[in-house]
C-alpha positions in Angstrom: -30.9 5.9 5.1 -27.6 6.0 6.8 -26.4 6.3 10.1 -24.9 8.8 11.5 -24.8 8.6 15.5 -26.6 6.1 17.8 -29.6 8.7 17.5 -29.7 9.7 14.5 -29.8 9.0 11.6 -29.8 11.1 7.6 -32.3 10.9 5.1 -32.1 11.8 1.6 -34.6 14.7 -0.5 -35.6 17.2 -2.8 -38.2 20.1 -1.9 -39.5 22.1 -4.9 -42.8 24.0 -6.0 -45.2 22.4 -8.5 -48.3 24.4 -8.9 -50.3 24.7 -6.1 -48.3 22.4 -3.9 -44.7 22.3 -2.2 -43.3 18.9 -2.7 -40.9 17.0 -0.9 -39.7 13.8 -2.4 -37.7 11.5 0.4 -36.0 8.2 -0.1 -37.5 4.9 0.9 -37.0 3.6 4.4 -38.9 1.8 7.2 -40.4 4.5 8.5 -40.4 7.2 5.8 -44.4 6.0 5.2 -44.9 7.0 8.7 -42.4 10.4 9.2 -44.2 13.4 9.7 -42.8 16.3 7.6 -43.0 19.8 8.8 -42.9 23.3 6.7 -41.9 26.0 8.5 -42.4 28.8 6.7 -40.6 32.6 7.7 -42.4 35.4 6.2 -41.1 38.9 4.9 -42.4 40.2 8.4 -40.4 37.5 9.7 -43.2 35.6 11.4 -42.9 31.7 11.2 -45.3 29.4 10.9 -45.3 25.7 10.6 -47.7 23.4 8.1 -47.7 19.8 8.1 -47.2 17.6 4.7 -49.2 14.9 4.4 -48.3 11.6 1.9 -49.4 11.8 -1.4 -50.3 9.4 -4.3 -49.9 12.0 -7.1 -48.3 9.6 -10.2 -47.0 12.7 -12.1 -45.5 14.4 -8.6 -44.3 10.6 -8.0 -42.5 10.7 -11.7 -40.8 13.9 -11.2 -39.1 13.0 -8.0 -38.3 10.1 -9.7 -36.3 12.0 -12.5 -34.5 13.7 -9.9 -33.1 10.9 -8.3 -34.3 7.0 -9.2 -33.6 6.0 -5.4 -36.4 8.5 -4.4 -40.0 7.5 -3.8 -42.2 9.0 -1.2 -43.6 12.1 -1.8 -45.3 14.6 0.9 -47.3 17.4 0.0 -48.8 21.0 1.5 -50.7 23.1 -0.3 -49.1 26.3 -0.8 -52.1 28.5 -1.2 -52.2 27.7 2.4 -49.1 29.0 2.6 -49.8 32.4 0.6 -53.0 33.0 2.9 -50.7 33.9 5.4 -48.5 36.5 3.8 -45.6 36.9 1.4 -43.1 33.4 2.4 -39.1 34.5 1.8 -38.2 30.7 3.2 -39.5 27.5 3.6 -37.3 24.8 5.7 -38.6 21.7 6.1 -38.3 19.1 9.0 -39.2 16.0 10.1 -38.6 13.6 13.5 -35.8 14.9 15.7 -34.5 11.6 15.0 -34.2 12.3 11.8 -31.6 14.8 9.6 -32.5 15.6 6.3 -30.0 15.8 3.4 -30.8 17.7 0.4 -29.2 16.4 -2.9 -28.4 19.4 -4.2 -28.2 22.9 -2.8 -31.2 24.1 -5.8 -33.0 21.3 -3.9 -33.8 22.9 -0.6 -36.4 26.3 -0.7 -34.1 28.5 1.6 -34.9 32.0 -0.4 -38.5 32.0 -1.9 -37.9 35.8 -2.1 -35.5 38.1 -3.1 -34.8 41.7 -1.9 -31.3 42.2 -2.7 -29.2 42.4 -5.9 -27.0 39.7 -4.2 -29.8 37.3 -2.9 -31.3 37.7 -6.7 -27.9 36.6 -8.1 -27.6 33.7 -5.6 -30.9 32.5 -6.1 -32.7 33.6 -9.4 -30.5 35.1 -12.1 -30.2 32.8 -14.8 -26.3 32.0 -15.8 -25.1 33.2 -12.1 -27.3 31.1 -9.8 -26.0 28.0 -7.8 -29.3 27.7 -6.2 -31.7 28.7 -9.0 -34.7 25.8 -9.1 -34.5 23.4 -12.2 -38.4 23.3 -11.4 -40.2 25.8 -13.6 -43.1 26.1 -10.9 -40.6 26.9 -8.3 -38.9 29.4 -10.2 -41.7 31.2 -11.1 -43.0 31.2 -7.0 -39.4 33.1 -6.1 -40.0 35.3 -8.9 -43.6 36.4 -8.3 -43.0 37.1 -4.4 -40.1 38.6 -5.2 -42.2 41.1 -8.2 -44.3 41.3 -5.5 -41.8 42.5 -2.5 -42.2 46.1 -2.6 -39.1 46.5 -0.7 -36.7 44.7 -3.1 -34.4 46.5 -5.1 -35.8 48.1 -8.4 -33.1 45.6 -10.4 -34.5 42.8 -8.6 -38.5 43.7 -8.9 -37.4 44.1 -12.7 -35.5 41.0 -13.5 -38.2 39.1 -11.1 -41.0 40.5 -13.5 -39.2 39.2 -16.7 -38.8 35.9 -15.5 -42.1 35.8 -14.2 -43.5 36.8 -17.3 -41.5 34.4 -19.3 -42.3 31.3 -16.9 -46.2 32.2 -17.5 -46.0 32.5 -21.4 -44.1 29.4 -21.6 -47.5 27.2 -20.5 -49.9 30.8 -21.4 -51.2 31.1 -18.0 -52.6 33.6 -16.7 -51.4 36.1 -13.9 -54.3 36.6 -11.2 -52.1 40.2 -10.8 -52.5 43.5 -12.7 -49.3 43.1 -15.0 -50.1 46.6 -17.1 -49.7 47.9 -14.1 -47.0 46.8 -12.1 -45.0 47.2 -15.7 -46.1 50.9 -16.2 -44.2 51.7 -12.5 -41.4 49.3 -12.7 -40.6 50.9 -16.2 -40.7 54.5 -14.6 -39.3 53.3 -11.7 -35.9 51.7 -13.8 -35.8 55.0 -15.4 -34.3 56.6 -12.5 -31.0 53.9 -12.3 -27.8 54.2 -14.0 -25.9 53.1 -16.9 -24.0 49.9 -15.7 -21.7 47.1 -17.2 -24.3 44.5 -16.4 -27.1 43.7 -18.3 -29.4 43.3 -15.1 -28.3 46.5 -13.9 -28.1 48.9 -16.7 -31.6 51.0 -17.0 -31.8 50.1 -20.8 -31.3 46.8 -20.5 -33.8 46.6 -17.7 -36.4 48.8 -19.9 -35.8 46.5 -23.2 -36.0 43.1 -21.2 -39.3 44.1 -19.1 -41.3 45.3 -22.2 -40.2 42.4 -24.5 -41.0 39.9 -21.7 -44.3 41.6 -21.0 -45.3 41.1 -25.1 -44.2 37.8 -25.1 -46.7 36.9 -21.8 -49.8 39.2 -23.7 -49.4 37.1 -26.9 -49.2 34.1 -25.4 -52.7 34.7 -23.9 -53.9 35.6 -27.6 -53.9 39.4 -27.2 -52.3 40.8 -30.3 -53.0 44.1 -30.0 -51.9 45.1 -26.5 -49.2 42.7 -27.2 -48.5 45.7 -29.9 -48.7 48.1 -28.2 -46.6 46.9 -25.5 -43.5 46.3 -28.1 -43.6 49.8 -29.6 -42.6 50.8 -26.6 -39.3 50.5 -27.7 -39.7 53.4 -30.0 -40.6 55.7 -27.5 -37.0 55.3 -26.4 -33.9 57.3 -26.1 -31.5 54.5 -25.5 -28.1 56.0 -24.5 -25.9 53.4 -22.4 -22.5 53.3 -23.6 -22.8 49.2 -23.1 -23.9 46.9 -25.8 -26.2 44.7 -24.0 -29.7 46.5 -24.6 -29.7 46.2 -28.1 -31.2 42.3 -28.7 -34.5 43.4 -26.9 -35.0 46.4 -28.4 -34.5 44.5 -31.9 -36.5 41.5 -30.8 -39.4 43.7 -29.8 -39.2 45.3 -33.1 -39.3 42.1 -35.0 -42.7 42.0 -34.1 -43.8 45.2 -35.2 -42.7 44.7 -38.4 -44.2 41.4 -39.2 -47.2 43.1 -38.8 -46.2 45.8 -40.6 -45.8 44.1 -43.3 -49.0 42.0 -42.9 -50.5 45.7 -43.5 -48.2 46.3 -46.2 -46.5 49.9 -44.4 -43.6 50.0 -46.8 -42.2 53.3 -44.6 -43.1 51.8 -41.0 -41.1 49.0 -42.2 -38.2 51.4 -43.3 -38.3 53.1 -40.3 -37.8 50.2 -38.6 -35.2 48.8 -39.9 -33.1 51.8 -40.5 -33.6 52.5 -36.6 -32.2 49.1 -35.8 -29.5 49.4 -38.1 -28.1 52.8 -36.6 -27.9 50.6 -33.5 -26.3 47.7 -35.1 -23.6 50.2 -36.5 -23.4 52.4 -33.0 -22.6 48.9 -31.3 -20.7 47.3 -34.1 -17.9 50.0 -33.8 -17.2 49.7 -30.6 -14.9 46.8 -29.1 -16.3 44.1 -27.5 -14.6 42.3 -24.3 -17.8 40.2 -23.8 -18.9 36.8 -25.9 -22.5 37.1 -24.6 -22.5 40.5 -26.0 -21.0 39.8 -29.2 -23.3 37.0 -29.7 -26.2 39.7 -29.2 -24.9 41.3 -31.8 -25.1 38.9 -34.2 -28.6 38.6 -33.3 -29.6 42.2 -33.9 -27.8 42.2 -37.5 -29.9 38.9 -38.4 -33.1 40.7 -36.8 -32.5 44.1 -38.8 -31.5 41.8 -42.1 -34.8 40.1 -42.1 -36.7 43.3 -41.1 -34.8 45.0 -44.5 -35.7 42.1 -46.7 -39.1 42.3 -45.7 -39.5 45.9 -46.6 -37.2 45.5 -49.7 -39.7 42.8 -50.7 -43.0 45.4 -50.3 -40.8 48.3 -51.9 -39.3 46.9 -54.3 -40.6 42.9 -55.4 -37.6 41.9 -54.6 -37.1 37.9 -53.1 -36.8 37.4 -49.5 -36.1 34.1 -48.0 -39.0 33.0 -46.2 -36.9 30.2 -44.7 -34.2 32.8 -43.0 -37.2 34.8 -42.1 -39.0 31.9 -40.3 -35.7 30.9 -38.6 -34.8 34.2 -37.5 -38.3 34.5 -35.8 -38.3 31.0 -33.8 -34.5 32.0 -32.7 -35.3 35.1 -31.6 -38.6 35.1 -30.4 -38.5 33.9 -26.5 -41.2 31.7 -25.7 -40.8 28.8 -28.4 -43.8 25.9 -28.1 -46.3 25.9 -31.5 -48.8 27.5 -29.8 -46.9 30.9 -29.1 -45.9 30.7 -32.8 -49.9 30.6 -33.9 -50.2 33.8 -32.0 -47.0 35.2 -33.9 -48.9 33.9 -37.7 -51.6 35.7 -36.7 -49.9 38.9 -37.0 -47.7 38.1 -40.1 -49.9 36.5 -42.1 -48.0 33.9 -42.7 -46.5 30.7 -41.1 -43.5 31.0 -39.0 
């Protein structure tokens, strides 16, 4: 605690979301036992409310402020289904004595956007790769990204790319969403239809339609449901996918992947063909065009590994021919999204096979 007038004086912390509670972790001083911490949360109606944090004992919360920073210690707590009960939060600023200034350690550190409504506010705050203020807590990315899924006035990018994350946060521990996924993907997904081509993967309407049905898979699978899990992926052959950009193409082959591992579980020599023949026009459509972006280009390489495997498996039905089941394995836990053993059960289940 240092000084920083005669008054007052600054005191070091973190806020972030774990679970069910917000968490502020504070460095040790005389009288950070005793500060009171305040939550004042705004709402998307702009209403503000304030909730009080109370000291808690929690030895896991009490370890993971302590990774953050060694020097902090005390830990405050609010519950934030408390918070929820009162309405969708887009901010959360907490406070303490007037005698006292809290300084965040990082900018990531401090819940100032909780939702998103604009392409810009998603960029600042959620996007991975372009956010200086996206969470390093899972738990408190997955809050902004559910309230911001939730936010019926956000922009259709945003709702989208807040639904992928949000289904990627939840397969990642195979929880459970108390909200009706099927459909909040079935009008997102006609609701993406209607944007334009763009030269930005979180943008473009293909790229949006390819991410939010390979994310929503991933989250079905992870809860053990194969076949809607299925049917979700073969989605992306219902698809006319026309953007001139080459960033759509490593969902559309990832989701594909899937289908033909089961494919080939039911031995469907021409489902496989089919598959990997469709894959391969889009390999050589993007392949001949020039590249001007490395993430892009790396894609690519994953969609010719993808459609390789997906060949060799059907070569190996057709024909008896050798496949590596090593490159085959490898190609599955590199492209495949949600990566813990578990998820991979789910994926063995469909093959036949270990992955």
């Amino acid at each position: 605690m240092t000084e920083v007038d005669e008054n007052r004086s600054t005191l070091r912390a973190v806020s972030f979301i774990d679970n069910d509670k917000v968490v502020v972790g504070a460095e040790p001083c005389d009288e950070a036992s005793s500060l009171h911490f305040v939550a004042t949360v705004t709402y998307l109606d702009d209403r503000a409310k304030s909730f009080s944090l109370v000291l808690s004992s929690d030895k896991k919360l009490q370890a993971e402020v302590s990774n953050i920073s060694s020097s902090l210690c005390q830990v405050h707590t609010v519950s934030l289904d408390v918070i929820k009960a009162q309405g969708i939060p887009k901010a959360i600023e907490i406070s303490t004595e007037e005698s006292v200034r809290l300084e965040f350690f990082e900018p990531r550190f401090h819940l100032s956007t909780l939702c998103c409504e604009t392409v810009d506010e998603a960029k600042e705050t959620l996007w991975f790769g372009s956010s200086p203020l996206r969470q390093n807590s899972n738990q408190s990315t997955r809050f902004i990204a559910e309230q911001s899924l939730l936010n019926d006035k956000g922009a259709i990018p945003v709702r989208v790319n807040a639904f992928v994350i949000y289904c990627y946060k939840l397969a990642e521990c195979a929880a459970q969403s108390p909200f009706k996924l099927g459909t909040i993907a079935d009008e997102l997904l006609a609701s993406a239809q209607e944007l334009e081509f763009a030269n930005a993967s979180k943008l473009d309407k293909d790229c949006l339609t390819g991410s939010l049905i390979t994310a929503y898979w991933h989250y079905l699978l992870s809860l053990g449901d194969e076949e809607q899990a299925l049917q979700v992926a073969s989605k992306v052959l219902g698809y006319e996918w026309q953007t001139p950009y080459h960033h759509f193409g490593l969902n559309v082959a990832v989701s594909t992947l899937l289908l033909a591992l089961n494919a080939y579980k039911d031995g469907d020599k021409a489902q496989l063909e089919s598959y990997f023949k469709m894959l391969k026009a889009i390999f050589d459509k993007l392949a001949s065009k020039s590249i001007s972006n490395p993430e892009w280009f790396q894609d690519l390489g994953g969609i010719h590994r993808i459609t390789l495997a997906i060949w060799r498996l059907h070569e190996h039905l057709r024909y008896q021919k050798t496949y590596s089941e090593w490159f085959l394995k490898d190609t599955v836990r590199k492209s495949f999204r949600v990566r813990d053993e578990a998820f991979f059960k789910r994926v063995e289940a469909l093959y036949g096979k270990p992955v």
